[in-house]
VMD Tcl script that builds the backbone (N, CA, C; Angstrom):
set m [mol new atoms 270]
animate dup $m
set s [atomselect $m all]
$s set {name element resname resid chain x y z} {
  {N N UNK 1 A 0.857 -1.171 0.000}
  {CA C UNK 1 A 0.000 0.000 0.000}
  {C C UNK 1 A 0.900 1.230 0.000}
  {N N UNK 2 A 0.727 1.984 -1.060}
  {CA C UNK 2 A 1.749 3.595 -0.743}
  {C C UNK 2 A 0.701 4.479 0.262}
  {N N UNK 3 A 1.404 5.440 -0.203}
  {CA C UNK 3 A 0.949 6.830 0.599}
  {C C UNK 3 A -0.352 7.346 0.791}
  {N N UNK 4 A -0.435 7.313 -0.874}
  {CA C UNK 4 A -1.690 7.457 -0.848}
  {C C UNK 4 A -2.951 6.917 -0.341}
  {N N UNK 5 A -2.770 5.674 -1.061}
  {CA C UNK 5 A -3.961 4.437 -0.446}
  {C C UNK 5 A -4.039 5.120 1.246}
  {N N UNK 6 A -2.714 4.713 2.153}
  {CA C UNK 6 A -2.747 5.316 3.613}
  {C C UNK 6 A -3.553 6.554 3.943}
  {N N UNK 7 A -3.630 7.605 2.730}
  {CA C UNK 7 A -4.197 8.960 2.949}
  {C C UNK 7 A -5.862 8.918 3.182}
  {N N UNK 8 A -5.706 7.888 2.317}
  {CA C UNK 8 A -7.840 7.539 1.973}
  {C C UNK 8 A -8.403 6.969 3.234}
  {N N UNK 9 A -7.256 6.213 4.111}
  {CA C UNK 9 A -8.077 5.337 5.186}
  {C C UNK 9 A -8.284 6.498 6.093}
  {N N UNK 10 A -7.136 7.006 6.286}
  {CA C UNK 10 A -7.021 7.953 7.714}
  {C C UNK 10 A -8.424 8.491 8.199}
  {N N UNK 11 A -8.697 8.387 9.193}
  {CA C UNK 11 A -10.229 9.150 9.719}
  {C C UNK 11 A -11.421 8.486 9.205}
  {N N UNK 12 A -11.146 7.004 8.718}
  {CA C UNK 12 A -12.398 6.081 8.661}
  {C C UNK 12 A -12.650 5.345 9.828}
  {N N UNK 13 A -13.192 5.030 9.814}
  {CA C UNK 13 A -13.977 3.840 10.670}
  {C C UNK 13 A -13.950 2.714 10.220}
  {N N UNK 14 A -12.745 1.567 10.865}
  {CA C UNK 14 A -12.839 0.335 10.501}
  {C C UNK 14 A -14.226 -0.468 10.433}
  {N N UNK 15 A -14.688 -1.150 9.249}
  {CA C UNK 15 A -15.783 -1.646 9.015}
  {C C UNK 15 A -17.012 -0.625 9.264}
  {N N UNK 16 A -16.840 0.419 9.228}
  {CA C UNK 16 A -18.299 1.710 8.453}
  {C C UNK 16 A -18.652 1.007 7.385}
  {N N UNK 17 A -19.846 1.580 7.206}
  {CA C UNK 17 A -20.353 1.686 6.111}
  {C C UNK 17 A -19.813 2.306 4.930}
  {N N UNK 18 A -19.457 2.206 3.471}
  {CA C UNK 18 A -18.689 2.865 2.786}
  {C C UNK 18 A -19.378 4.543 2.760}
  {N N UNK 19 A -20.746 4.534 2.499}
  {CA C UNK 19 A -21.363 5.800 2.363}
  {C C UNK 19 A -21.458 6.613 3.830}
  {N N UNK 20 A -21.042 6.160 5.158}
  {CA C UNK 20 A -20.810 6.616 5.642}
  {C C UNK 20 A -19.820 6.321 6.616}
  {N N UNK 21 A -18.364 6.808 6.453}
  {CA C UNK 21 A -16.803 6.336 6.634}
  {C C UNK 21 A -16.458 6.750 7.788}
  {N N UNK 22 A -16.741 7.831 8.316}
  {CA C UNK 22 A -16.541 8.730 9.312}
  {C C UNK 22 A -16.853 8.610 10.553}
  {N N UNK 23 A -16.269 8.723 11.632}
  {CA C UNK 23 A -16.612 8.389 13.063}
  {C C UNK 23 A -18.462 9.465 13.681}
  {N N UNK 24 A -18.689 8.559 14.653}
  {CA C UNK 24 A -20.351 9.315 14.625}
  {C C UNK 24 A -20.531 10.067 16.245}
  {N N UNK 25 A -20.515 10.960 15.970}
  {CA C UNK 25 A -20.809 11.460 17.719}
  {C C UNK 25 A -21.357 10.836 18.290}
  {N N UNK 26 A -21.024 10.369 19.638}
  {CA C UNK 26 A -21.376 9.711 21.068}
  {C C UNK 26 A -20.886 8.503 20.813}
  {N N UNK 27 A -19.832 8.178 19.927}
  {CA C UNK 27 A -19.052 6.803 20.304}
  {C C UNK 27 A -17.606 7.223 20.468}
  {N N UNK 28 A -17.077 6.309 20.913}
  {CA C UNK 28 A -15.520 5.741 21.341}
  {C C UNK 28 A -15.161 5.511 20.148}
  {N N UNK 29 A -13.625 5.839 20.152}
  {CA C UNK 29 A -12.976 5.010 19.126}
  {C C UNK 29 A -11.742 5.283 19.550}
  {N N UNK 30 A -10.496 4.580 19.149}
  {CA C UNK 30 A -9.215 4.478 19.277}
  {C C UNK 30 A -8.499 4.217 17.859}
  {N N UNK 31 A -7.169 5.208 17.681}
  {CA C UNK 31 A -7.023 4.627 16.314}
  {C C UNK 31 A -5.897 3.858 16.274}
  {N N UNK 32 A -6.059 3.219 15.410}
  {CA C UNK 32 A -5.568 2.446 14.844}
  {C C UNK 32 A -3.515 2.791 14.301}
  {N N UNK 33 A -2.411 2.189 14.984}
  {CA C UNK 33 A -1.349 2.778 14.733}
  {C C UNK 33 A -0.330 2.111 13.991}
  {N N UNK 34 A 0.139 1.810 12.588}
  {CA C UNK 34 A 0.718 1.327 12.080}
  {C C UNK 34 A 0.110 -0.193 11.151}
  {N N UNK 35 A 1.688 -0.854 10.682}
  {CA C UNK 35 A 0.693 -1.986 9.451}
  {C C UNK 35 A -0.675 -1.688 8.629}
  {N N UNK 36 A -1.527 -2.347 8.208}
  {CA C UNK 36 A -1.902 -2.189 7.071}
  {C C UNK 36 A -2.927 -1.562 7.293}
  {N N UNK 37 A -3.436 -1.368 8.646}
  {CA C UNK 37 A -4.552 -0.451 9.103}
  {C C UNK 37 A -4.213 1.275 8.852}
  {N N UNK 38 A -3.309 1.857 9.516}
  {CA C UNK 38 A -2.948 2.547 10.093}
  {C C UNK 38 A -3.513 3.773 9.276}
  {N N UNK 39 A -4.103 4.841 11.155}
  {CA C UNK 39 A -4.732 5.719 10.543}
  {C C UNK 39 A -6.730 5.597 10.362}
  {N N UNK 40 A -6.984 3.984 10.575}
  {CA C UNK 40 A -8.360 4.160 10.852}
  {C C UNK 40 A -8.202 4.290 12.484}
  {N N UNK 41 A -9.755 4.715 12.226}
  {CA C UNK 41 A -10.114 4.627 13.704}
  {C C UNK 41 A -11.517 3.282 14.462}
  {N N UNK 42 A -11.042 3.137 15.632}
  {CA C UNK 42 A -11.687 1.558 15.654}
  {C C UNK 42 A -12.975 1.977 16.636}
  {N N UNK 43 A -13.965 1.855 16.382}
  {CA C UNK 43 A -15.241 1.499 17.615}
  {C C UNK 43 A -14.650 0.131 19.132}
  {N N UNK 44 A -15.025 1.720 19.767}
  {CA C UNK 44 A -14.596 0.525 21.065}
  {C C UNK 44 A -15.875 0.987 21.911}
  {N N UNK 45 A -17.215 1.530 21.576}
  {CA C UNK 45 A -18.012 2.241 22.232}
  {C C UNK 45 A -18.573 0.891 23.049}
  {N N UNK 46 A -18.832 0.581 24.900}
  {CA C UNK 46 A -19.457 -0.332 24.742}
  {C C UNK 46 A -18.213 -1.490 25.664}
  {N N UNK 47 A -17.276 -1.448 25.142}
  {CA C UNK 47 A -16.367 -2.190 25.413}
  {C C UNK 47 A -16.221 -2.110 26.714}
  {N N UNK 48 A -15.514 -3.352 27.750}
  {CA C UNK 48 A -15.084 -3.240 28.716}
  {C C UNK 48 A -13.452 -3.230 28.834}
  {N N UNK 49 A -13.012 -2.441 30.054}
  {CA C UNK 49 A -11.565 -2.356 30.100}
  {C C UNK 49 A -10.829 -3.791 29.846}
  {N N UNK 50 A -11.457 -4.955 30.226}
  {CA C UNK 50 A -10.640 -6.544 29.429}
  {C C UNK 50 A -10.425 -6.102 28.507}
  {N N UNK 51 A -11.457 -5.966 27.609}
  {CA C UNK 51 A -11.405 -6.468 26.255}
  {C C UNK 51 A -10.402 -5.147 25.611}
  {N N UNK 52 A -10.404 -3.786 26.118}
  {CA C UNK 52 A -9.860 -2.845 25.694}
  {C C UNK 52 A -8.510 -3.733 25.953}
  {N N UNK 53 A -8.182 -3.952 27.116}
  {CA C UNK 53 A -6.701 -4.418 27.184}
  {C C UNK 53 A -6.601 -5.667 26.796}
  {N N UNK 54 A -7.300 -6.045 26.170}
  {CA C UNK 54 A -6.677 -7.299 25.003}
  {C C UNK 54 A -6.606 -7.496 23.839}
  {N N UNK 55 A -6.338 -6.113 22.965}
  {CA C UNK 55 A -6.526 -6.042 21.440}
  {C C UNK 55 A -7.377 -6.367 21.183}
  {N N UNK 56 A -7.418 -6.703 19.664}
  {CA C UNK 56 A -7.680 -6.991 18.631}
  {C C UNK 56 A -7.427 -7.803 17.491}
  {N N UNK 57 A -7.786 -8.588 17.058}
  {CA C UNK 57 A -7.359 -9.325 15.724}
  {C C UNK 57 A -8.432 -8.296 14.578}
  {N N UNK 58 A -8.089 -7.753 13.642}
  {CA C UNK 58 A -9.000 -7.574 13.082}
  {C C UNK 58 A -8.868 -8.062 11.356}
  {N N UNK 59 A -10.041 -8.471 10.704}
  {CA C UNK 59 A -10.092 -8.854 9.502}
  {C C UNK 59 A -9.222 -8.226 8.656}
  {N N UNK 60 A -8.210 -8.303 8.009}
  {CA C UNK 60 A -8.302 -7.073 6.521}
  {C C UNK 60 A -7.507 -7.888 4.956}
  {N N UNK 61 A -7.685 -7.371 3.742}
  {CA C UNK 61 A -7.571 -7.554 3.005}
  {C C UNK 61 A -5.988 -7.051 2.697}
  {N N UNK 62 A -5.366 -6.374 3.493}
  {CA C UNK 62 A -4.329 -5.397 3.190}
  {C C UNK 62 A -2.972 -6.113 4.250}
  {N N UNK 63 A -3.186 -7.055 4.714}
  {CA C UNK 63 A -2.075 -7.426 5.835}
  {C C UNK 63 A -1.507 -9.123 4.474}
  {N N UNK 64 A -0.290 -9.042 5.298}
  {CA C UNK 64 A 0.551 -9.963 4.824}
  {C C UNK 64 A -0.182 -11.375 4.093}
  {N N UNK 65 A -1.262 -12.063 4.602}
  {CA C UNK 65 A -2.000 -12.838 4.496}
  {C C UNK 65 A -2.849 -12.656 3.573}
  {N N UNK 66 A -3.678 -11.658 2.685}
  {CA C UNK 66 A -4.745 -11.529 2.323}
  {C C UNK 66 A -5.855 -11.899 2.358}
  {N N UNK 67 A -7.087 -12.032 1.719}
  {CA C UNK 67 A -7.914 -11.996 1.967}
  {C C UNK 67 A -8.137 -13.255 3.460}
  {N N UNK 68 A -8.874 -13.262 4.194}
  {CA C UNK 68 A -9.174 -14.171 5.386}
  {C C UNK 68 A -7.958 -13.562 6.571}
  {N N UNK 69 A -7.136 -13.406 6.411}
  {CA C UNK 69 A -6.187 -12.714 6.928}
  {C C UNK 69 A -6.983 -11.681 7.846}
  {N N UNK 70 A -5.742 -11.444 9.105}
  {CA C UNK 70 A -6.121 -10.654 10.509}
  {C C UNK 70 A -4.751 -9.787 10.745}
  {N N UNK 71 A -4.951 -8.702 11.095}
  {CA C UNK 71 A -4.214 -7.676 11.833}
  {C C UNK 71 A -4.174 -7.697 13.027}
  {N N UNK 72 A -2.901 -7.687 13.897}
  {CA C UNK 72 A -3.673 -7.861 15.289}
  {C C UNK 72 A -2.492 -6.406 15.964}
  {N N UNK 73 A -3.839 -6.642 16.544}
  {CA C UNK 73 A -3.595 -4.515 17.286}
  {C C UNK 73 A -3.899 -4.588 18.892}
  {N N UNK 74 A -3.075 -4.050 19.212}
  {CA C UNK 74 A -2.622 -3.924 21.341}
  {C C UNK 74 A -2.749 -2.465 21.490}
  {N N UNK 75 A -3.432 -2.471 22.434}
  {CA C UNK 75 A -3.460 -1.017 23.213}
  {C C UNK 75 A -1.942 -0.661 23.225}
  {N N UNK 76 A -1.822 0.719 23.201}
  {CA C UNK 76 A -0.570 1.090 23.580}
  {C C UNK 76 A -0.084 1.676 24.999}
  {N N UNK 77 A 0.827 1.085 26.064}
  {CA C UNK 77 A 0.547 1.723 27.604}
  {C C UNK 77 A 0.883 2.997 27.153}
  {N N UNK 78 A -0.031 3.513 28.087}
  {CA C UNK 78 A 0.030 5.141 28.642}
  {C C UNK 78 A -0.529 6.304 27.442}
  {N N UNK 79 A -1.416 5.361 26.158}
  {CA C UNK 79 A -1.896 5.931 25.611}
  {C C UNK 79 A -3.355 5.702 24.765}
  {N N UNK 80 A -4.229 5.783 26.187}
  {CA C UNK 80 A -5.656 4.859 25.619}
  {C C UNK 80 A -6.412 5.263 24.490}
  {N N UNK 81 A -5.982 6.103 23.556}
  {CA C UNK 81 A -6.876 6.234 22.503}
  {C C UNK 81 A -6.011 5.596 20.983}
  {N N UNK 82 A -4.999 4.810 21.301}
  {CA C UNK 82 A -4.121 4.064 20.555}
  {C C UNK 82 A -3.966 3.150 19.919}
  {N N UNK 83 A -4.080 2.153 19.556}
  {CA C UNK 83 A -3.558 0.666 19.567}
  {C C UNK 83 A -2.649 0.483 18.440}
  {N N UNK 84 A -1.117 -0.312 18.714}
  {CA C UNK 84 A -0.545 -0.409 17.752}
  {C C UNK 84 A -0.686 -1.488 17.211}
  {N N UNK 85 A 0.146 -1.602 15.748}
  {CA C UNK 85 A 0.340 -2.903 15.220}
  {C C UNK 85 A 1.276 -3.950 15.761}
  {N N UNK 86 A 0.587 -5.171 15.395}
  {CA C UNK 86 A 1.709 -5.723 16.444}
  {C C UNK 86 A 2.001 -7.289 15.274}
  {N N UNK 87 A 1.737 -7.126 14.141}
  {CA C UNK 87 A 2.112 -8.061 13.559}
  {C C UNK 87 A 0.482 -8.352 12.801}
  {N N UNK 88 A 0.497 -9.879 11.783}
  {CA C UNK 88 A -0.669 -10.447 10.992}
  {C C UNK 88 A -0.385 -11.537 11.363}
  {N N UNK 89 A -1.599 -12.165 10.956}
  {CA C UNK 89 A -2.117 -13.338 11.157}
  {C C UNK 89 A -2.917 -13.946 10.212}
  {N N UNK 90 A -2.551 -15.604 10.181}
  {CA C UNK 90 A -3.684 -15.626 8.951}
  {C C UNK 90 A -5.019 -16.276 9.298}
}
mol reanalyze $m
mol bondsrecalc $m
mol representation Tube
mol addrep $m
């Protein structure tokens, strides 16, 4: 993925709706920091502090694996609106 592609995700919402990409007032989100995500932002509205502190695997088409393929993303300490990349999965 270049630069660009990276430019288009920034300030989406992993798994939005395409017609509407954009984060929605009165939810949570944390974004998303590095690998093939990087730059969305994730719905955590809802969530409990476990699950906040136990990542994420998330689906994507864009990680090492392709299609069926997972990203997997960790809170980052001392910065709760974060999560980095932390490698793929298939």
């Amino acid at each position: 993925m270049d630069s660009d592609d990276k430019q288009v995700l920034r300030g989406r919402v992993y798994g939005a709706e395409p017609t509407h990409p954009g984060p929605l007032s009165g939810q949570t989100y944390v974004e998303l920091v590095g690998g093939p995500l990087d730059g969305l932002l994730l719905d955590v509205t809802g969530w409990t502090r476990d699950e906040i502190d136990t990542g994420v695997a998330l689906e994507t088409e864009l990680g090492q694996f392709g299609p069926g393929g997972r990203s997997l993303y960790d809170p980052r300490p001392g910065a709760p609106g974060r999560f980095d990349w932390n490698g793929d999965s298939p």
